[in-house]
C-alpha positions in Angstrom: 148.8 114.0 126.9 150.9 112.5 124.2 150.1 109.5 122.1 152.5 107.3 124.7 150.6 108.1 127.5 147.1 107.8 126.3 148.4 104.2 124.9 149.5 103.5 128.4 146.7 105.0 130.2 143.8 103.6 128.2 146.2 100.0 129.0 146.3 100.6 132.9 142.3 101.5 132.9 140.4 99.9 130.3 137.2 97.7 131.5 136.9 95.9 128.0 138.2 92.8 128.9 139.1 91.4 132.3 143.0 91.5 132.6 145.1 90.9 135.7 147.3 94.5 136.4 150.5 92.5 135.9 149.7 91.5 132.5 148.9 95.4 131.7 152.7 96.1 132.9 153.7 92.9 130.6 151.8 94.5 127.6 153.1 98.1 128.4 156.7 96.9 128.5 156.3 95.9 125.0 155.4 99.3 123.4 157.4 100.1 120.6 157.8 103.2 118.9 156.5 103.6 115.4 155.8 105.4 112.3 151.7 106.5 112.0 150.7 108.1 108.6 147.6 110.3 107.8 147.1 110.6 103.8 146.5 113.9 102.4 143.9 113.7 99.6 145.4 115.6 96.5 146.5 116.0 92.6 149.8 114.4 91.2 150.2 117.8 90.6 150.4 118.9 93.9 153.1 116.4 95.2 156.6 117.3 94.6 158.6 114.9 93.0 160.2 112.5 95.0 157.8 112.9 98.2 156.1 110.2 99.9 152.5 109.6 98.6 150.3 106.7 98.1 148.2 106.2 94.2 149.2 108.4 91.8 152.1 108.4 89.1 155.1 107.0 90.9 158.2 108.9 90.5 160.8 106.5 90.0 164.3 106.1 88.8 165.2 106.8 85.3 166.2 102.8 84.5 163.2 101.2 86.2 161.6 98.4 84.8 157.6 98.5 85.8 157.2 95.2 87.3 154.9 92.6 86.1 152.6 89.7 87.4 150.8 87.2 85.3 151.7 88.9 82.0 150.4 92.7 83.1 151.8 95.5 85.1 151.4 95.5 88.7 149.5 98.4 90.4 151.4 101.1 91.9 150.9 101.6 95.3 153.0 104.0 97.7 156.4 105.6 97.9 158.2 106.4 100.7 160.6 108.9 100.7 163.0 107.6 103.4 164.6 110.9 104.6 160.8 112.2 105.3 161.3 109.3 107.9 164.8 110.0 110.0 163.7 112.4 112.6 160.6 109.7 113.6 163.0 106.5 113.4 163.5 106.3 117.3 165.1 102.4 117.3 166.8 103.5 114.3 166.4 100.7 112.0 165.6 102.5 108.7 168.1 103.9 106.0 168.6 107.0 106.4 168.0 108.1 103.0 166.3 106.1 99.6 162.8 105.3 98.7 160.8 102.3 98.9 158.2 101.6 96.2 155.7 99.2 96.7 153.3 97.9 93.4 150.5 94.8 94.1 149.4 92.4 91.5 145.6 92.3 90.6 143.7 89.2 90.3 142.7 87.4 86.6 139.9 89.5 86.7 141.5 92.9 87.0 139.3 94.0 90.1 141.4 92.5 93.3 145.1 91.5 94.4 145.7 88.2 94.0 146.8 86.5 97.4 149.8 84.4 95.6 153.3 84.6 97.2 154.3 87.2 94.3 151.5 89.5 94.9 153.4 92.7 95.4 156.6 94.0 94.7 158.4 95.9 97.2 161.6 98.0 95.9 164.5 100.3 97.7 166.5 102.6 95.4 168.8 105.1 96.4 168.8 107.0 93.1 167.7 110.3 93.9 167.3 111.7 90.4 163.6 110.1 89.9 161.4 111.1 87.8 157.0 111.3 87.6 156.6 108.3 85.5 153.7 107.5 83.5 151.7 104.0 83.3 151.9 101.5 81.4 150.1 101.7 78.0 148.7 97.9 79.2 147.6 99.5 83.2 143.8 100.2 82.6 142.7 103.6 83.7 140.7 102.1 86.6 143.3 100.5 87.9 144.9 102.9 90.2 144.6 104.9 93.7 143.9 108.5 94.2 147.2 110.4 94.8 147.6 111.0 98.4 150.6 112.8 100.3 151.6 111.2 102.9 152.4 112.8 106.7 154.3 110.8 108.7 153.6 111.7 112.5 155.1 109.8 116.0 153.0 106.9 116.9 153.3 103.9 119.7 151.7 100.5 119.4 151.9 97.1 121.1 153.4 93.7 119.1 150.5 92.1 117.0 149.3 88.6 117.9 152.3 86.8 116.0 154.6 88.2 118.0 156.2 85.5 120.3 156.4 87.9 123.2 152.9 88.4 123.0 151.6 85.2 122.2 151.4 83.5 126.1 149.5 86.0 126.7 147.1 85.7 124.0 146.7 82.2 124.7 145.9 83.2 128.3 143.3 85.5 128.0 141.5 83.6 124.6 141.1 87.0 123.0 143.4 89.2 120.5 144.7 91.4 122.8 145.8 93.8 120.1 142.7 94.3 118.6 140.7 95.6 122.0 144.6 97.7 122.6 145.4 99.2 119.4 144.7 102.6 119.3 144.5 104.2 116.1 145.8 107.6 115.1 143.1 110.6 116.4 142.7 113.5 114.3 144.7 116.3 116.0 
């Protein structure tokens, strides 16, 4: 059984919470296909240039500026190497080639993100030609993730609770409906 039809099944059948069978069909119709990751667990070394990872050195393009917050460089977070992504893009909406790099802010103290309206940085380049870029002299060691490659596999999930589709029905039933639906990647 694929991860549709558990989704659906565990929808139709679950005892969790007392839903009328019509609103089931109401929250199956609004599955949408969409990207899962897993992280792989592994040295810079070990990630080729150029492929999606999370922590680690980014590899960026030659002319990027680090970006900054508050007077100090923003954590790197993840890249995503858009082309990894085509084959799993079933409504389509993605570029089909680029890379998105995303960097977060850290508090005054050093030791949390900040929760201001500039506390990340999200980026899209096209450049192709990128290159394992170091920190900045100014980034404490300590402030970084754990290099991670990152496996993109097939994945189906209902609209979260701001969703204006979903949101009679969450005032209906008094309950987040996504949390007690939401099935997260199994290890397979």
């Amino acid at each position: 059984m694929n991860h549709l039809d558990q989704l659906i099944s565990f929808i139709r059948t679950s005892e969790e919470i007392e839903i009328d069978p019509s609103d089931r069909e109401e929250i199956i119709k609004m599955i949408r296909p969409t990207i899962g990751m897993k992280t792989i667990p592994c040295e810079d070394k070990d990630i080729k240039v150029g492929q999606s990872k999370f922590g680690g050195k980014p590899d960026l393009p030659k002319d990027f500026t680090w970006p900054r917050a508050n007077g100090k460089p923003m954590l790197f977070c993840a890249q995503y190497n858009l082309s990894e992504l085509t084959d799993l893009d079933k409504e389509d909406i993605l570029p089909k080639k680029g890379f998105f790099h995303i960097f977060l802010a850290l508090d005054e103290k050093g030791t949390g993100f900040s929760g201001m309206d500039h506390s990340f940085k999200f980026s899209f380049s096209e450049d192709e030609n990128l290159v394992r870029t170091e920190f900045p002299n100014d980034l404490e060691d300590h402030h970084s993730f754990q290099p991670a490659l990152i496996q993109y596999v097939e994945f189906y999930t209902i609209p979260d609770a701001e969703n204006y589709k979903y949101f009679e029905l969450q005032e209906k039933y008094d309950d987040d409906l996504y949390d007690l639906f939401y099935q997260p990647l199994k290890n397979s």
